[in-house]
N, C-alpha and C positions, 0 to 999 in steps of 0.2 A: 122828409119830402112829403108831401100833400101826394095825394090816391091821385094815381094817373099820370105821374110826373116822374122823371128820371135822370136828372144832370150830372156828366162826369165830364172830368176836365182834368186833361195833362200836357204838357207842355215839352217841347222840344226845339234846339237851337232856335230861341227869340217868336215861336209860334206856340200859342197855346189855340188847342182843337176842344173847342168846347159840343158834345154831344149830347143831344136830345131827344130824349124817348118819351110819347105817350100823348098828352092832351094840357095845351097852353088856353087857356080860358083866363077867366078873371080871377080867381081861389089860385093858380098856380102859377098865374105870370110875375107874381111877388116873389116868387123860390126863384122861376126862373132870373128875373131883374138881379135877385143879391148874389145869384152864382154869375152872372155877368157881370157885375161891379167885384166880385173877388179877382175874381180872372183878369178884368182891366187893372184892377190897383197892384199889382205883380207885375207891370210892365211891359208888357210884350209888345214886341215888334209889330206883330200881326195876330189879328183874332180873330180865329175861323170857326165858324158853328155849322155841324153836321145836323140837320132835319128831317134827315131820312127816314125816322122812326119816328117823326111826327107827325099822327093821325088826326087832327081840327088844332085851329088855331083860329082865334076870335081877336076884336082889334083890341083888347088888354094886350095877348101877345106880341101885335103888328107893333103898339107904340114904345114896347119894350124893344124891343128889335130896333125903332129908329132912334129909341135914346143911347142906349147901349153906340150904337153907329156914329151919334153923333159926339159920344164922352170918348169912345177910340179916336175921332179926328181929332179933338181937340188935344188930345192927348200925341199925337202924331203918330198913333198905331195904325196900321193898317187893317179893315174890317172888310169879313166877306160870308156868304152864304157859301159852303162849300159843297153843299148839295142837299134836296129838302124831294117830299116824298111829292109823288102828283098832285095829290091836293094841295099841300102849299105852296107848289111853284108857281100853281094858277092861282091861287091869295096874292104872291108875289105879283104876279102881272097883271092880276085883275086893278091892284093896288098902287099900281108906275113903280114898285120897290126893287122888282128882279134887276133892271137895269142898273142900279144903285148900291146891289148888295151882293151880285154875283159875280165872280172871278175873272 
């Protein structure tokens, strides 16, 4: 993983919780994008990203977040922000995305 970044991911009856820690810029939105294309190509039911330990996010991150969002519909997963730190909830609304990616 690239300095600043920290993605784990495990899964539980048909949801996998994908968790992120650190700082999503443009050097680590590439790690974060293939740990979200892992996670979707496994299937899952629903797929939920915790953001609570993520400190900046820049729009690398944001359009990883809508592609990721939009490879789960098409896929018929369900996709959600399960909870993200102050700072990027207000990314999320500053952006029309909280409405679209929250529970």
């Amino acid at each position: 993983m690239p300095p600043g970044l920290e993605v784990h991911i495990s899964s539980e009856a048909g949801t996998t919780l994908v968790t992120v820690t650190g700082e999503v810029d443009l050097l680590t939105s590439v790690t974060l994008n293939r740990e979200l294309d892992i996670a979707l190509d496994a299937g899952p039911q629903w797929l939920r990203l915790d953001l609570r330990e993520v400190i900046f996010m820049d729009t690398s991150g944001v359009a990883v977040l809508i592609k990721a969002r939009r490879r789960a519909l098409e896929a018929g997963c369900r996709f959600s922000v399960k909870s993200a730190s102050p700072a990027i909830q207000r990314l999320l609304e500053i952006t029309g995305l909280a409405s679209l990616l929250g529970e």
